[in-house]
C-alpha positions as CSV (number, residue, x, y, z in Angstrom):
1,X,-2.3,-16.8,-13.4
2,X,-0.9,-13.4,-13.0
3,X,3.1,-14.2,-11.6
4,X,3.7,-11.8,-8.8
5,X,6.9,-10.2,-8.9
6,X,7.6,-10.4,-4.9
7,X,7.5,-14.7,-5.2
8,X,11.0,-13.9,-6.0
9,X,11.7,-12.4,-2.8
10,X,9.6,-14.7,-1.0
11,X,11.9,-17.5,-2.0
12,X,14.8,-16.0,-1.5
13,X,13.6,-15.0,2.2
14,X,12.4,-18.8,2.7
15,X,16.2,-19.9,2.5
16,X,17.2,-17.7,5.0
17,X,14.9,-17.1,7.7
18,X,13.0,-19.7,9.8
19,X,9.8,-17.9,8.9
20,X,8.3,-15.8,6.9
21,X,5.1,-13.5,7.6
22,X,3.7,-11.9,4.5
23,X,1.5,-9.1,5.0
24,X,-0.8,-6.7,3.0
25,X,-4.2,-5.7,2.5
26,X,-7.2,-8.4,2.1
27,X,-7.9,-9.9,-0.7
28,X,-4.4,-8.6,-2.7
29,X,-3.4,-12.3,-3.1
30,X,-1.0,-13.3,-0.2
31,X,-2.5,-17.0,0.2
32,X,-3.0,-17.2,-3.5
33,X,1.3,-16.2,-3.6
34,X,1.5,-18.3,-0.5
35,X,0.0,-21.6,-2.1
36,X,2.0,-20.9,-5.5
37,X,5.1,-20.6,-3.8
38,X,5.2,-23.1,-1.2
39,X,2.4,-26.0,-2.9
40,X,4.0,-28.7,-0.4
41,X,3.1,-27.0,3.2
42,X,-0.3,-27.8,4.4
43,X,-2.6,-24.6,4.1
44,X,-4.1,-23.6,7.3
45,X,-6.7,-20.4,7.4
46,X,-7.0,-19.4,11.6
47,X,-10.4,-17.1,10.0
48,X,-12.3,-20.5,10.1
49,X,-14.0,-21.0,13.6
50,X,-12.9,-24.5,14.3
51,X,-9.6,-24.1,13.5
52,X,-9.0,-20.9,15.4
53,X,-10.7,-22.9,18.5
54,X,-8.3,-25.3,18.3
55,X,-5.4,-22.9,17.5
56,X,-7.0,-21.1,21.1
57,X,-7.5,-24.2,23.2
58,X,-4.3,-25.8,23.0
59,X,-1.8,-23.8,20.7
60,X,1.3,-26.2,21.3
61,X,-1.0,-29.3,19.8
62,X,-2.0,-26.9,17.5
63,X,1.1,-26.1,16.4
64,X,2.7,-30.0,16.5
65,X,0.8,-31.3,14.2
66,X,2.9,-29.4,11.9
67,X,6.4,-31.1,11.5
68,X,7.4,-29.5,8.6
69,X,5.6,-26.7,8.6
70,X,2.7,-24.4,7.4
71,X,0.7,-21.7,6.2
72,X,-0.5,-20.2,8.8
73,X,-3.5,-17.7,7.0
74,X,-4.5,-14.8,8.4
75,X,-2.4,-15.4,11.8
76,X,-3.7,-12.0,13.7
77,X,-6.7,-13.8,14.3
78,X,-4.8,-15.8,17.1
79,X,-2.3,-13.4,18.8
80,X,-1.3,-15.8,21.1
81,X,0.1,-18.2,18.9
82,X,3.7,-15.7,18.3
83,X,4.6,-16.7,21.9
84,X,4.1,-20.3,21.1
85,X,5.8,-20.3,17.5
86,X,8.7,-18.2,19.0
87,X,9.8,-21.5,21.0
88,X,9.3,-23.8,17.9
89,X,11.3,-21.2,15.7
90,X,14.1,-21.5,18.5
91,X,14.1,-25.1,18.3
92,X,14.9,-25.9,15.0
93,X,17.3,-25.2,12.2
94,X,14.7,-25.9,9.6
95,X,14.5,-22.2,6.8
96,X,11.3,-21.3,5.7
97,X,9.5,-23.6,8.4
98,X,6.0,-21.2,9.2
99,X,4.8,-18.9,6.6
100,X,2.1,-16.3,8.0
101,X,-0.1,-13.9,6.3
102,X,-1.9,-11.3,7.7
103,X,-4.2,-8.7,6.3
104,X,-3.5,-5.8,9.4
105,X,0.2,-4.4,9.7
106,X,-0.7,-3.5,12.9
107,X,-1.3,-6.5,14.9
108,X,1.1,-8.3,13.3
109,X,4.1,-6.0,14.3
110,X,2.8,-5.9,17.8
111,X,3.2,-9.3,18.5
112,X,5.6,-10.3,15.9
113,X,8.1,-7.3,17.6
114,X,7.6,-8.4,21.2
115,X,7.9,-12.6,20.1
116,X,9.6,-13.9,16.7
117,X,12.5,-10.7,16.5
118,X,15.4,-12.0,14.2
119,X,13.5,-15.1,13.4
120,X,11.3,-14.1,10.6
121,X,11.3,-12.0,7.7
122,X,8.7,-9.7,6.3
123,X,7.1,-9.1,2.3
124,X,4.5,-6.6,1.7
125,X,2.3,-7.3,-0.9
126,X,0.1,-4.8,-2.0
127,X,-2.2,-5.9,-5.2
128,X,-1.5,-5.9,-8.7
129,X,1.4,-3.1,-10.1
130,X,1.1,-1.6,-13.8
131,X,4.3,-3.7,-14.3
132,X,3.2,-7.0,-13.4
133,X,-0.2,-6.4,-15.1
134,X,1.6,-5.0,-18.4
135,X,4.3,-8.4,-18.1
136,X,0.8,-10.6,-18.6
137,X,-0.5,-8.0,-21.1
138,X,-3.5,-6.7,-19.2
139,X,-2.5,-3.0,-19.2
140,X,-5.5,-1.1,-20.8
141,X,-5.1,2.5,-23.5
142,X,-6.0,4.9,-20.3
143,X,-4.8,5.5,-17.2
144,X,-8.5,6.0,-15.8
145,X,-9.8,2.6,-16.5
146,X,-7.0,1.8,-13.8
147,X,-7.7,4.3,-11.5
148,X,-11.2,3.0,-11.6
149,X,-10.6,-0.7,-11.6
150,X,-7.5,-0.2,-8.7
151,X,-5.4,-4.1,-8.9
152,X,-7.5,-6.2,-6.8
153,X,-6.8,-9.6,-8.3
154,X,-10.5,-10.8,-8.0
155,X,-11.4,-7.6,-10.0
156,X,-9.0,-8.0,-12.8
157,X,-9.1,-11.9,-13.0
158,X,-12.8,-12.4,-12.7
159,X,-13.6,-9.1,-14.9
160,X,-16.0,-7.9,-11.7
161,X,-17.6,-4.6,-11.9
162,X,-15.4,-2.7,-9.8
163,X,-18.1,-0.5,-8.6
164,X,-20.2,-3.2,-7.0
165,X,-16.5,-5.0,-5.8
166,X,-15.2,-2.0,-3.7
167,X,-18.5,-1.6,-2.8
168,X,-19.0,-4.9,-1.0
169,X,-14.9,-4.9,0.1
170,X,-15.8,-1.3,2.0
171,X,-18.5,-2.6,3.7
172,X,-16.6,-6.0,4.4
173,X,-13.2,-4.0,6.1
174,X,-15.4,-1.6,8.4
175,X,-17.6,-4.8,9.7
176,X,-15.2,-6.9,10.2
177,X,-11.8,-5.9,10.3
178,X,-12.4,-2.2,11.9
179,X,-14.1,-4.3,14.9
180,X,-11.4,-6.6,15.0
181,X,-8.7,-3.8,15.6
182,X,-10.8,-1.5,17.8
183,X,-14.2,-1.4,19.7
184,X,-15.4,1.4,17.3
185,X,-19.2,1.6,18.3
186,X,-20.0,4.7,15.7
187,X,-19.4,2.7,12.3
188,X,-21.0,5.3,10.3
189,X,-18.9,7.9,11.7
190,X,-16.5,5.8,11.1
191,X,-17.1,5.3,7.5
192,X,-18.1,9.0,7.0
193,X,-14.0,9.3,7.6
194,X,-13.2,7.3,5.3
195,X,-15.4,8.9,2.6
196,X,-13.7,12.3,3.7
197,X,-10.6,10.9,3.2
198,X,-11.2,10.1,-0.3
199,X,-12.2,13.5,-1.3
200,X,-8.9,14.5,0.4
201,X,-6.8,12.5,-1.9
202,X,-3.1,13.8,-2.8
203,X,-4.2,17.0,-0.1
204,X,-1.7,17.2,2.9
205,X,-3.1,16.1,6.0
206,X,-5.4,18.4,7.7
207,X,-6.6,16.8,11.3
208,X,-9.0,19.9,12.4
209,X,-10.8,19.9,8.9
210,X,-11.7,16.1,9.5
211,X,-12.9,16.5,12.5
212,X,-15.0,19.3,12.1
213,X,-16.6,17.8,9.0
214,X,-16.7,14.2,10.6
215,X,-17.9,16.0,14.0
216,X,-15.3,13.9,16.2
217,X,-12.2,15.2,18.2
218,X,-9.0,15.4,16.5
219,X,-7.8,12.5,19.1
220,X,-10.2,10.1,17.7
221,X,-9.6,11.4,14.0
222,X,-5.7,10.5,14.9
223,X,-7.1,7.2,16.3
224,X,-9.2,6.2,12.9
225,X,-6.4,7.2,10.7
226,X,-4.0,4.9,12.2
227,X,-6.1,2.1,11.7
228,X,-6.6,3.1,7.9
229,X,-2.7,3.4,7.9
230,X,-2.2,0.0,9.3
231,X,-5.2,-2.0,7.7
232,X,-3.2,-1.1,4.1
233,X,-6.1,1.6,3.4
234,X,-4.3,4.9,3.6
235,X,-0.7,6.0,3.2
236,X,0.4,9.2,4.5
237,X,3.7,10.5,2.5
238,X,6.1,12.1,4.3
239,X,7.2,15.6,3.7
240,X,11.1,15.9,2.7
241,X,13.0,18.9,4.7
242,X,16.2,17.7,5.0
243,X,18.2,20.8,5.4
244,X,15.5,23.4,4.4
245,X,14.8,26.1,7.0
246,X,11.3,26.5,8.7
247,X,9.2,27.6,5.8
248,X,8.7,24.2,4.7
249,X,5.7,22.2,5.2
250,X,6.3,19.3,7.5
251,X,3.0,17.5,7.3
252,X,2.2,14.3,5.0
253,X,-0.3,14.2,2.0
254,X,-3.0,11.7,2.6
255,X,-3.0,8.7,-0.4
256,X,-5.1,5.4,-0.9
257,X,-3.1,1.9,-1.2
258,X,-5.4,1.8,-3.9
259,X,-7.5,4.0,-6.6
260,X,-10.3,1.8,-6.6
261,X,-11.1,1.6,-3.2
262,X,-10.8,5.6,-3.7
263,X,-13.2,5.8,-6.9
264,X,-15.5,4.0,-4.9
265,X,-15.8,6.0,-2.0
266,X,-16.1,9.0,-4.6
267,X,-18.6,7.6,-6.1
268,X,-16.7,7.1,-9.2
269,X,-18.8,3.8,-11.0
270,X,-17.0,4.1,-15.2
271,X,-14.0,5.4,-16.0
272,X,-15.7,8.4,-17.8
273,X,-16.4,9.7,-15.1
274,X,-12.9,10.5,-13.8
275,X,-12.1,12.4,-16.8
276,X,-14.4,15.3,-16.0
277,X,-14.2,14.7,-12.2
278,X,-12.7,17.2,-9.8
279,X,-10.6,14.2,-8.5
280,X,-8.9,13.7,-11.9
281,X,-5.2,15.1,-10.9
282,X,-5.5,13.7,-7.6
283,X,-6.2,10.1,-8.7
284,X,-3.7,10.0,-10.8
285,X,-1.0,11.3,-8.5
286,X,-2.3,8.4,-5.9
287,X,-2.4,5.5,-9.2
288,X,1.5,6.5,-9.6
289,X,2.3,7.1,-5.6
290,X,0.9,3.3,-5.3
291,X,2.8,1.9,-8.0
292,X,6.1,3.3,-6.6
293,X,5.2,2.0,-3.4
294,X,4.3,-1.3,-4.6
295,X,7.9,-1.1,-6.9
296,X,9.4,-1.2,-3.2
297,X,7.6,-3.4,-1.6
298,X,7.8,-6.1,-4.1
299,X,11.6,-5.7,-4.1
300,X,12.1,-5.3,-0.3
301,X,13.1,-1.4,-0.5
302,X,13.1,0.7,2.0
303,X,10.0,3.3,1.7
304,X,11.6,6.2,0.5
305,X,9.2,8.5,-0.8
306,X,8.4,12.3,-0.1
307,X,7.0,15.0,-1.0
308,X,8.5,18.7,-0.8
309,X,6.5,21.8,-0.8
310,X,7.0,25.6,0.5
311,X,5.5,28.1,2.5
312,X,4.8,30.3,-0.9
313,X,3.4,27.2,-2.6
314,X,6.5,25.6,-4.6
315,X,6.0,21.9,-4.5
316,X,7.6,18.9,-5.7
317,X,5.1,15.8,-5.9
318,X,7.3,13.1,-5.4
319,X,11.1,13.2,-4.2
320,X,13.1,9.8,-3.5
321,X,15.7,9.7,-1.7
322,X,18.4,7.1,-2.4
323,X,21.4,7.2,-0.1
324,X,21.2,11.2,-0.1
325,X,21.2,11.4,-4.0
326,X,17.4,12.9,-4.8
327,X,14.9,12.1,-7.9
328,X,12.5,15.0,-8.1
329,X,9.2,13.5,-9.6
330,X,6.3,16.1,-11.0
331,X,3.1,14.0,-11.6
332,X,0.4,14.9,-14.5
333,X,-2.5,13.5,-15.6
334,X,-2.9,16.0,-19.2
335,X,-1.6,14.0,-22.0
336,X,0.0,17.1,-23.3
337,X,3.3,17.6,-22.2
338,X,3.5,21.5,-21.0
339,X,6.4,23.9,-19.8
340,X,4.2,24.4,-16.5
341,X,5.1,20.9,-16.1
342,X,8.7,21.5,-15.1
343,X,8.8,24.4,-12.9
344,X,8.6,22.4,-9.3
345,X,11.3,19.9,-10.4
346,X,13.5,23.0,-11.6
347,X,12.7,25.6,-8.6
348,X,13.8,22.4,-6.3
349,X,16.7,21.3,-8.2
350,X,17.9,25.3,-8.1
351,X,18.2,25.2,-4.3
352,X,20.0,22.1,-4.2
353,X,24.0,22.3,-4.6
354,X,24.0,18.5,-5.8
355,X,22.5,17.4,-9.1
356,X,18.5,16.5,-8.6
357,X,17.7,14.0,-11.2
358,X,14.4,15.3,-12.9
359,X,11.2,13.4,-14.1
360,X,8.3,14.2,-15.5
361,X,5.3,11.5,-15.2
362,X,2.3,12.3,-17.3
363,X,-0.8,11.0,-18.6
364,X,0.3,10.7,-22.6
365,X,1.9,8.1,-24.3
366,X,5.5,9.9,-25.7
367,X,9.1,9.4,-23.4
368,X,10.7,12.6,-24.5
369,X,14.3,13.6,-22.9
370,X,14.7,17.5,-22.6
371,X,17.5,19.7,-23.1
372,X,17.4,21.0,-19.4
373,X,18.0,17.4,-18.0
374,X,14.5,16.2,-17.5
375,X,13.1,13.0,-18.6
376,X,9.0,12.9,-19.8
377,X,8.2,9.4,-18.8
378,X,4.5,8.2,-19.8
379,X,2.6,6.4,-17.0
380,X,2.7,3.0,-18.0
381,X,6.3,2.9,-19.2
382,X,8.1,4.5,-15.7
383,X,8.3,1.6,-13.4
C-alpha cells in the first residue's frame, strides 16, 4: 500500500485536537488513510441507509455508543450530527476522540464553522502526488501517462483504464453528489459546464463566455462553479497584484484537482493523444499546479499560489508567496529547454526591487542551474 504522506500530519493533529475531520475529493483515499491510521476506532460510513437512519432518528444514541470514539465516514450526509458532537467534544479531555471524512468542503465548513470551532482540526487530502507515487516507485518515463491516468488510488492500484474510471466517477459526482449540494434539475446543463471547463483549462476565468456557450446566466454559472470549487473539482488560482497598479489582471485561472478527471472530459482515452492535443501545455500546467497544491495540503500549508499576468500579456505561471519573499514559477511541457522559457520569470523579477527566486519547470528530464539565477527543474524531480 501506497503510505500517504499527510498520515504524518494526521497523527500529529490526533494528539492535539479532540477531533479531526479529513476532507477531500471522493474516492482519493481518506477512509483508506482513516483505517491505516487509527486501526483501533470502530469504522462507521453515515452513506449506508441504516446507519444514517439511526444517526437521524436519535443522534445522541447514535453517538453513545461510541465511548472511545470513531470514524465517522462521509459525515455531511448527516448535518445535524455537528450540533450533537459539539457537546460530546466539550465534555471530554479525550485527543483524537471523532475522526470525520467528508468528500464536499462545502458542507462540511458550514456546519463544522457554526458547531465544533476550536475543537477540531482539518487535513486535505487530495489523491496521489508525483512524490508519494515516485517514494513507492510508480512514477512512469512521461509526464502524459500522468496527466492521463490523474492519482486516483483505485486507478493506479487496481491498473483501471482511466478512461472508463473517470468516466463512471463523472457520472457518479453529478448524480449523486451535485443533487446532494443543490436541487440542480438541468443535469446536462450541468455537465455541459463542466465539459466547458475542461477545455478552459489553465485559461483565466471568463463568466460571460461560459454562459453564453452553456446558455445559462452568469448568476447560475457563478452558482455551478462554486460547487465544482467546493466538491474538490475545480481550483481557481488567484491572481497576485500585490503592489502593481491597475493594468494587472485580477481574475483567477480556472484548474482541475486533477488531470484525469480533465482528460476525460476532453475526451482524452491514451496518453498519445495528449502529445498532439491542443490541451498539451495546459495539462501540464494543471498536472504541476495540483501537485503544488497537493505539496501544501499534505503538509498543512497555507494555499499560497498565484499567478501574475499584465495588461500587454507578460505573465508569470505560478508565483508563491512565502512571508512576502516570491518564487516566480514558468511551467513547460517541451522537453527542450528554450531562452523563451525565461522571459516571464525575468520581466517579473525586473520590476520587483527584492530578489525573485526563479524556476523553470519543464517537461525534460535535465536540472540545469543558469548563470542568470534560474533553476531548470524537470517535472518529476521539483517537489
Amino acid at each position: 500500500m501506497i503510505k500517504r504522506t499527510a498520515e504524518d500530519r494526521l497523527k500529529r493533529l490526533a494528539k492535539t485536537f479532540r477531533s479531526v475531520a479529513v476532507i477531500g475529493p471522493r474516492q482519493s483515499g481518506k477512509t483508506t488513510l482513516c483505517k491505516t491510521v487509527f486501526p483501533q476506532k470502530p469504522y462507521v460510513s453515515l452513506e449506508n441507509p441504516d446507519t444514517l437512519e439511526f444517526a437521524s432518528a436519535d443522534p445522541r444514541g447514535f453517538l453513545g455508543q461510541f465511548k472511545s470514539g470513531a470514524i465517522l465516514d462521509e459525515i455531511q450526509r448527516a448535518p445535524h450530527l455537528f450540533s450533537y458532537l459539539q457537546q460530546v467534544l466539550d465534555e471530554t479531555k479525550k485527543k483524537g476522540l471523532f475522526i470525520l471524512t467528508g468528500s464536499n468542503n462545502f458542507l462540511l465548513q458550514s456546519n463544522i464553522s457554526q458547531s465544533l470551532s476550536g475543537r477540531i482540526a482539518y487535513v486535505q487530502l487530495l489523491p496521489f502526488s508525483l512524490q508519494e507515487l515516485r517514494e513507492n516507485k510508480k512514477i512512469k518515463a512521461g509526464y502524459s501517462w500522468h496527466i492521463l491516468h490523474g492519482g486516483y488510488p483505485e486507478v493506479i492500484a487496481k491498473k483501471i483504464n482511466p478512461a472508463d474510471w473517470y468516466a463512471g466517477y463523472i457520472n457518479t459526482y453529478v448524480e449523486r453528489d451535485v443533487r446532494q449540494l443543490k436541487n440542480i434539475s438541468n443535469l446536462s446543463q450541468f455537465t455541459k459546464l463542466l465539459r466547458l471547463c475542461a477545455g478552459r483549462t489553465g485559461q483565466i476565468l471568463n463568466l460571460t463566455s461560459l454562459s453564453n456557450d452553456c446558455g445559462i446566466d452568469q448568476k447560475t454559472v457563478a452558482a455551478w462553479l462554486s460547487i465544482l470549487q467546493s466538491s474538490y473539482v475545480i481550483y481557481l488560482l488567484k491572481p497576485y497584484h500585490g503592489n502593481f497598479n491597475k493594468r494587472i489582471i485580477k481574475t483567477p485561472k480556472l484548474y482541475f484537482y486533477d488531470t484525469g478527471v480533465a482528460c476525460s472530459l476532453l475526451g482524452i482515452s491514451n496518453a498519445a493523444q495528449i502529445a498532439t492535443h491542443t490541451a498539451k501545455g495546459p495539462l501540464f500546467e494543471n498536472l504541476v499546479v495540483s501537485e503544488l497544491l497537493k505539496e501544501r495540503f499534505n503538509t498543512g500549508e497555507a494555499d499560497n499560489l498565484f499567478y501574475w499576468r499584465d495588461k500587454t500579456g507578460n505573465e508569470v505561471d505560478i508565483l508563491i508567496d512565502k512571508a512576502g519573499k516570491l518564487t516566480a514559477m514558468e511551467l513547460k511541457a517541451g522537453e527542450t529547454v528554450s531562452t523563451d522559457f525565461f522571459k516571464g520569470v525575468e520581466y517579473f523579477s525586473a520590476l520587483n526591487t527584492k530578489p525573485v527566486w526563479k524556476i523553470i519547470i519543464y517537461g525534460g528530464k535535465q536540472e540545469q542551474q543558469r548563470s542568470n539565477g534560474i533553476i531548470v527543474q524537470p517535472w518529476n524531480k521539483f517537489y
